[in-house]
C-alpha positions in Angstrom: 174.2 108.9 231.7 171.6 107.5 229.4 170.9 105.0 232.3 170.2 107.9 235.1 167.9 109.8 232.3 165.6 106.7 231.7 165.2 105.9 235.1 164.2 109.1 236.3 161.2 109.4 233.4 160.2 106.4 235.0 160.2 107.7 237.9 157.6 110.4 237.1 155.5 108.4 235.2 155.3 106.5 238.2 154.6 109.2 240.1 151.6 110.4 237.8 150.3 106.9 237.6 149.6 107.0 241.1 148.5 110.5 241.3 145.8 109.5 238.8 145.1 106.4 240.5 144.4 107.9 243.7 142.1 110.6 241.9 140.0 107.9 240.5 139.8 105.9 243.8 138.3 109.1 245.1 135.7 110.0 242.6 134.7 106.6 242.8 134.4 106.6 246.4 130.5 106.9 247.9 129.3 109.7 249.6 128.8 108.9 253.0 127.1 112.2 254.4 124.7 113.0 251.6 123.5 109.5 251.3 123.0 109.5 255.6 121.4 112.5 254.7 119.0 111.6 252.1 118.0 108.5 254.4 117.5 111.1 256.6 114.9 112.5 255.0 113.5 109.6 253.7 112.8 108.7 257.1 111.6 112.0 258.4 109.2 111.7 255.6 107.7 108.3 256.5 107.3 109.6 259.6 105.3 112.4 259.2 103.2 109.8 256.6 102.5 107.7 259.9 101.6 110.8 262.0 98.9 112.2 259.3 97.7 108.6 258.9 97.4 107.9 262.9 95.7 111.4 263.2 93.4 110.3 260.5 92.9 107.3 262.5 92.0 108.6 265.5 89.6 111.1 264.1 88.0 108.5 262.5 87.8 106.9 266.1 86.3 109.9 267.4 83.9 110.2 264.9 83.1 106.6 265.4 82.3 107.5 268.8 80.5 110.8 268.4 78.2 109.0 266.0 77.4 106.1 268.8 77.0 108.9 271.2 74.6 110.2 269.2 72.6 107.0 268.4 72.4 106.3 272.0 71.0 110.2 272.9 68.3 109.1 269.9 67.6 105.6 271.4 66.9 107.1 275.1 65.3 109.9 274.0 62.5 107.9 271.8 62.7 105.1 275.0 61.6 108.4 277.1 58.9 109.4 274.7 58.0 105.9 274.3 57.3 105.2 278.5 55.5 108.5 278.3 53.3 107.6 275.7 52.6 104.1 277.7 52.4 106.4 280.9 50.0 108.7 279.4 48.1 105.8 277.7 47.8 104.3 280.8 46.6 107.3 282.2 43.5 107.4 279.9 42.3 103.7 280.1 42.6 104.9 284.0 40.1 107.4 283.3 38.0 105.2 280.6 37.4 102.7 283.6 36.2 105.4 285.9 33.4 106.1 282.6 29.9 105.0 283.3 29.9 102.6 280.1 27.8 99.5 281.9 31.4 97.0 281.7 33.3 95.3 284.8 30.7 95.9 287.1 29.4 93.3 290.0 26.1 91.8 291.1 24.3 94.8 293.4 23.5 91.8 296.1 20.9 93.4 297.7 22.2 96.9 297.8 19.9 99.8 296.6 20.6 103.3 295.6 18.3 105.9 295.3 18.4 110.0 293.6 16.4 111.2 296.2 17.0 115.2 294.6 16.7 116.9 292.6 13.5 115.4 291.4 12.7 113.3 288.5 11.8 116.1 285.6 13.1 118.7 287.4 13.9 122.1 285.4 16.9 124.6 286.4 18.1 127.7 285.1 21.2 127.9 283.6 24.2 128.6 286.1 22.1 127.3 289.2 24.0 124.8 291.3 21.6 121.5 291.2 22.5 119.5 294.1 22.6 115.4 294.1 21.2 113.6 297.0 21.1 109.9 297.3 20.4 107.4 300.2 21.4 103.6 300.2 20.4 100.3 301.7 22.1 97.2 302.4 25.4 99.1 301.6 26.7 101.2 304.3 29.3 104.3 302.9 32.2 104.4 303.8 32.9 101.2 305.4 35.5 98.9 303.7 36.4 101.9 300.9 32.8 101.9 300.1 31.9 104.9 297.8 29.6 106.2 295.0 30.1 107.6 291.1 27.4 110.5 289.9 27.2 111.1 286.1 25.7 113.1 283.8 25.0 112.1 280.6 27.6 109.3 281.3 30.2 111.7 281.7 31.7 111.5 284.9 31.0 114.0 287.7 32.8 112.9 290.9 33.5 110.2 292.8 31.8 110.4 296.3 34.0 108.6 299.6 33.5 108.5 303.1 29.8 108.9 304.3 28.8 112.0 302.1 25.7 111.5 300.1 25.8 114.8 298.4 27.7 116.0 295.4 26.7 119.5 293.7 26.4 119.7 290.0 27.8 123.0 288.2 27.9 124.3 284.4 25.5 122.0 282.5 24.6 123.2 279.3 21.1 123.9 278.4 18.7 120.9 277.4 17.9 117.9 278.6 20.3 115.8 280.7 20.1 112.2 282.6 21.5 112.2 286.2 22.7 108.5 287.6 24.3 107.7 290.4 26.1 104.2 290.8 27.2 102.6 294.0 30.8 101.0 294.0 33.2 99.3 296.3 36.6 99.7 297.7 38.0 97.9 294.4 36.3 100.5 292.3 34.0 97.6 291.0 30.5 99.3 290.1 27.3 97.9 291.4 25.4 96.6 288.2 21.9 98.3 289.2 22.4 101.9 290.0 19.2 105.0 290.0 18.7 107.5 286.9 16.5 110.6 287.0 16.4 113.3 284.2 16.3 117.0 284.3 15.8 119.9 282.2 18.4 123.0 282.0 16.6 126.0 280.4 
């Protein structure tokens, strides 16, 4: 009887020994699902790190390239305005070469030009036309681009081509004013000895 009894306490401890063991094996036992889940999120966040850094990258690209954009607009504009200055400084020494300054001109050769109106000392009035009239030797007009400057004051007042041997002078200023005429060949290379006359505008 005494047997039976001991062997059935043992029996229960038993029984609790293994109900706590298991109890402990459990509590000790890792979470599978909230770790997955945290790694989750771990990677989720990382990932949204790379997007905001490869958005930042590429609008540091763009910027890159809006900037070079913009440097290159500069750099054609300022070549534009650069050729345009050269064009337009061309342009003038054009016109300074056409002025009767006494430079790149040529050996006459035999060839005469004469003011044959109005006369030498001749007196307008103010608004009149004054009409030049030349004639030439040994240097026929017209032939081989042959052609002749008048000038007043050594200011340019046409350029005469083809066989015309007239040119009419308008809106001199009162006072006294010299009249030259210059021949000139089809290389626009002045003849070194041209004719002067000078006039009076009242």
């Amino acid at each position: 009887m005494f047997f039976g009894k001991h062997y059935l306490w043992m029996i229960v401890i038993g029984l609790v020994a293994v109900m706590a063991l298991t109890s402990a094996c459990a509590a000790q036992a890792p979470q599978g699902p909230a770790n997955s889940g945290d790694a989750q999120e771990v990677e989720q966040s990382g990932g949204e790190e790379q997007a905001v850094e490869d958005e930042s990258g590429d609008a540091d690209v763009m910027e890159h390239e809006a900037d070079e954009e913009h440097t290159a607009d500069e750099e054609h504009v300022a070549d534009e305005e650069h050729m345009a200055d050269e064009e337009h400084a061309a342009e003038h020494d054009g016109d300074e070469e056409h002025e009767h300054d006494g430079e790149a001109t040529i050996p006459n050769n035999g060839a005469i030009v004469r003011i044959t109106a109005p006369a030498d000392g001749a007196v307008f009035k103010q608004g009149e036309d004054i009409v030049v009239e030349i004639e030439t030797e040994n240097f026929p007009l017209g032939e081989n681009g042959n052609h002749w400057h008048v000038y007043v004051d050594d200011e340019s007042f046409g350029m005469i081509v083809g066989g015309d041997l007239d040119q009419v002078l308008r809106g001199l200023e009162p006072g006294e004013h010299e009249i030259s005429a210059s021949l000139s060949n089809g290389e626009h290379q002045e003849l070194e000895d041209g004719a002067q006359i000078t006039i009076t505008v009242e």
